[in-house]
NUZAKOL-494061 format. One record per residue (C-alpha): residue number from 1; residue in three letters; y, x, z. Coordinates in pm, whole numbers. Layout:
NUZAKOL-494061
+-------+-------+--------+--------+--------+
| kelum | guvex |  north |   east |     up |
+-------+-------+--------+--------+--------+
|   NUM |   ALA |      Y |      X |      Z |
...
+-------+-------+--------+--------+--------+
END
This chain:
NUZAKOL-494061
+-------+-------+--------+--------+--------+
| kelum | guvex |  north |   east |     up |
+-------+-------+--------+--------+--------+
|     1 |   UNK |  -3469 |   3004 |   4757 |
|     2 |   UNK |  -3363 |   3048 |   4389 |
|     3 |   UNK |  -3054 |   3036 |   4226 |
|     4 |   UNK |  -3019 |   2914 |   3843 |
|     5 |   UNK |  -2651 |   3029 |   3730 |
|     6 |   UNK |  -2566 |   2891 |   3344 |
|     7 |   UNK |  -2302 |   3068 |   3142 |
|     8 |   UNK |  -2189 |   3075 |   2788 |
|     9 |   UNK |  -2037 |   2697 |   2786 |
|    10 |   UNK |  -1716 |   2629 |   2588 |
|    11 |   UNK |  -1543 |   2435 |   2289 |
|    12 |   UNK |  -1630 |   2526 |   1960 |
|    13 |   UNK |  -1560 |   2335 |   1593 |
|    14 |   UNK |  -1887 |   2178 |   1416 |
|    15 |   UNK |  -2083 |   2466 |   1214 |
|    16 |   UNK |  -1998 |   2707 |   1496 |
|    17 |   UNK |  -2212 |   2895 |   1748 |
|    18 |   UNK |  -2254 |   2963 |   2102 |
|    19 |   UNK |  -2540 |   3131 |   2336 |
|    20 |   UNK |  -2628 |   3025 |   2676 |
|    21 |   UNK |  -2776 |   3208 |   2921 |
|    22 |   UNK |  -2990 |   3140 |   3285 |
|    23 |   UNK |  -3018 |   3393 |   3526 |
|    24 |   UNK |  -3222 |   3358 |   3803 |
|    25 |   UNK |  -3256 |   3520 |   4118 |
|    26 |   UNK |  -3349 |   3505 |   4462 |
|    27 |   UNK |  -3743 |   3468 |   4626 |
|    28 |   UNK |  -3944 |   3505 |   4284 |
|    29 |   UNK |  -4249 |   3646 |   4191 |
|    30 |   UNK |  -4295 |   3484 |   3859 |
|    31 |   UNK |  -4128 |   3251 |   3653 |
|    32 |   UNK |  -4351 |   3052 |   3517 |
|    33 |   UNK |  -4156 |   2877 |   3266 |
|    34 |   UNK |  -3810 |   2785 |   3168 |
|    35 |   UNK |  -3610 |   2489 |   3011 |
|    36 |   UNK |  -3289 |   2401 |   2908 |
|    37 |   UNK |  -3247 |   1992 |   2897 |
|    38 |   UNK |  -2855 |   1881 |   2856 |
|    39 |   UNK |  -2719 |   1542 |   2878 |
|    40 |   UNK |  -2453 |   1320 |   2710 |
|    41 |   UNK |  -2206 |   1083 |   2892 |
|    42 |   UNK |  -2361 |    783 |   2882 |
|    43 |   UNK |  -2716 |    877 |   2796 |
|    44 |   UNK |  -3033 |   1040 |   2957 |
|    45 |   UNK |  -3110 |   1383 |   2999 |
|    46 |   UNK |  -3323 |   1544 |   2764 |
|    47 |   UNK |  -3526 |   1803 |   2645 |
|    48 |   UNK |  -3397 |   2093 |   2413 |
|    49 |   UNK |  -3595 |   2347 |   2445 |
|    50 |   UNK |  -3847 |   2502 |   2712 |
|    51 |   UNK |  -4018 |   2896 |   2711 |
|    52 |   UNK |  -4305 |   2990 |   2922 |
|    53 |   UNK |  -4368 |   3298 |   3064 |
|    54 |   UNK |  -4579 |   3438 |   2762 |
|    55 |   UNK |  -4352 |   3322 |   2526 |
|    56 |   UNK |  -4444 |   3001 |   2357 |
|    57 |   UNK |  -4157 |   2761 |   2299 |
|    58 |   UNK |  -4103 |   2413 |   2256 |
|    59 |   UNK |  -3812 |   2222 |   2050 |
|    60 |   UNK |  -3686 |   1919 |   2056 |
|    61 |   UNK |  -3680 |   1782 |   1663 |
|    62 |   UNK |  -3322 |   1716 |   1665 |
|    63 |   UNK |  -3217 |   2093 |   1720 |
|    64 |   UNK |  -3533 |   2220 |   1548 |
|    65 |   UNK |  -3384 |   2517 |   1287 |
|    66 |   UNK |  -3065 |   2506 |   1463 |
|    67 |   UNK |  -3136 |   2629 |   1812 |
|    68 |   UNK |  -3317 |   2925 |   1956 |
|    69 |   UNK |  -3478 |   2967 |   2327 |
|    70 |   UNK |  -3554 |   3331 |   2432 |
|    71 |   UNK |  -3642 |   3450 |   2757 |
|    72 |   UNK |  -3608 |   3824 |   2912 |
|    73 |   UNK |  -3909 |   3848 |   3181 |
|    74 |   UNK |  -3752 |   4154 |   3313 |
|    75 |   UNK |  -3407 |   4046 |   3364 |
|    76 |   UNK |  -3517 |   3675 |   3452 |
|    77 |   UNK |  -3305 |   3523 |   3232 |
|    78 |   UNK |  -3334 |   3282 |   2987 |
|    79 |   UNK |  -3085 |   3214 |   2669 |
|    80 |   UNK |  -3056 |   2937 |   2356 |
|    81 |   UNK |  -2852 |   3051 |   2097 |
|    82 |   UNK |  -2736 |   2763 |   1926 |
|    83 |   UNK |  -2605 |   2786 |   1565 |
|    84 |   UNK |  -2455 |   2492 |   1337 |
|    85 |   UNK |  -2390 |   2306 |   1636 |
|    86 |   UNK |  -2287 |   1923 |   1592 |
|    87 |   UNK |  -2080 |   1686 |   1740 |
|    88 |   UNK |  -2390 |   1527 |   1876 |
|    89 |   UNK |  -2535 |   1836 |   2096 |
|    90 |   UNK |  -2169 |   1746 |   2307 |
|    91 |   UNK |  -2324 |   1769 |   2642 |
|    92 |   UNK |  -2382 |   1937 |   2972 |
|    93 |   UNK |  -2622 |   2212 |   2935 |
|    94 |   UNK |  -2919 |   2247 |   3243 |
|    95 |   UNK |  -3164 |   2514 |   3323 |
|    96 |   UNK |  -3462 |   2420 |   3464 |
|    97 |   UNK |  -3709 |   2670 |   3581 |
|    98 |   UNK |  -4069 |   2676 |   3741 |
|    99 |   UNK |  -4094 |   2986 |   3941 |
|   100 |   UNK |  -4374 |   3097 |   4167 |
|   101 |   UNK |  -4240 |   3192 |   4483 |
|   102 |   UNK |  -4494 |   3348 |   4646 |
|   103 |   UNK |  -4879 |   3397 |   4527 |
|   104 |   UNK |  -4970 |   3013 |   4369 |
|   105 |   UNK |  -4691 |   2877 |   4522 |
|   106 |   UNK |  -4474 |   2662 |   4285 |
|   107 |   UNK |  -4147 |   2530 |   4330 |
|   108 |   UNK |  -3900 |   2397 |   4024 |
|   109 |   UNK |  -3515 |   2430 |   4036 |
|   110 |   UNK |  -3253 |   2299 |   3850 |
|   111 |   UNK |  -2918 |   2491 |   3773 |
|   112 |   UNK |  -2538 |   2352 |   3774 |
|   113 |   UNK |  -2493 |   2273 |   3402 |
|   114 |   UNK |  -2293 |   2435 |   3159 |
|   115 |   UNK |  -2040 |   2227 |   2928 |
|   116 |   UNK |  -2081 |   2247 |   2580 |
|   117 |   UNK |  -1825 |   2079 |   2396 |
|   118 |   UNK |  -1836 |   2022 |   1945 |
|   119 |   UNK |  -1539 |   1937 |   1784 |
|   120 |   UNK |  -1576 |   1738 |   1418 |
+-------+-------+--------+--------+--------+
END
């Protein structure tokens, strides 16, 4: 199996900045690509931004500017720097990752979430 582990979470005041990260580990012999969706009390979960493996990216309008997905293929991890955040991106934070576990064998996973609270 694979783990997805989320860190970076936390309270911070509108205009401020935080970084996530996604480490993965566990049976992998390729990630093939790698998302971070986050969701809102109340609402659905969404899309911020994905990465493949060769390093095209993929941003959801409202963060567009703001935000910024990177991925280290080495390390397996996955981060999204987030700058001038708003109260609106108040949400929990999920990695989602597409990782061939074995030769053409795909399997997706979903990590625990991260908590990212904006204060106005």
């Amino acid at each position: 199996q694979v783990q997805l582990v989320e860190s970076g979470g936390g309270l911070v005041q509108a205009g401020g900045s935080l970084r996530l990260s996604c480490a993965a580990s566990g049976r992998i012999f390729r990630i093939n690509a790698m998302t971070w969706y986050r969701q809102a009390p109340g609402k659905q979960r969404e899309l911020v931004a994905s990465i493949t493996s060769g390093g095209s990216t993929n941003y959801v309008d409202s963060v567009k500017g703001r935000f910024t997905i990177s991925g280290d293929n080495a390390k397996n991890t996955m981060y999204l720097q987030m700058n001038s955040l708003k109260p609106e991106d108040t949400a929990a934070y999920y990695c989602y990752a597409i990782v061939e576990v074995k030769y053409g064998d795909y399997v997706s996973f979903w990590g625990q979430g991260t908590q990212v609270s904006v204060s106005s």
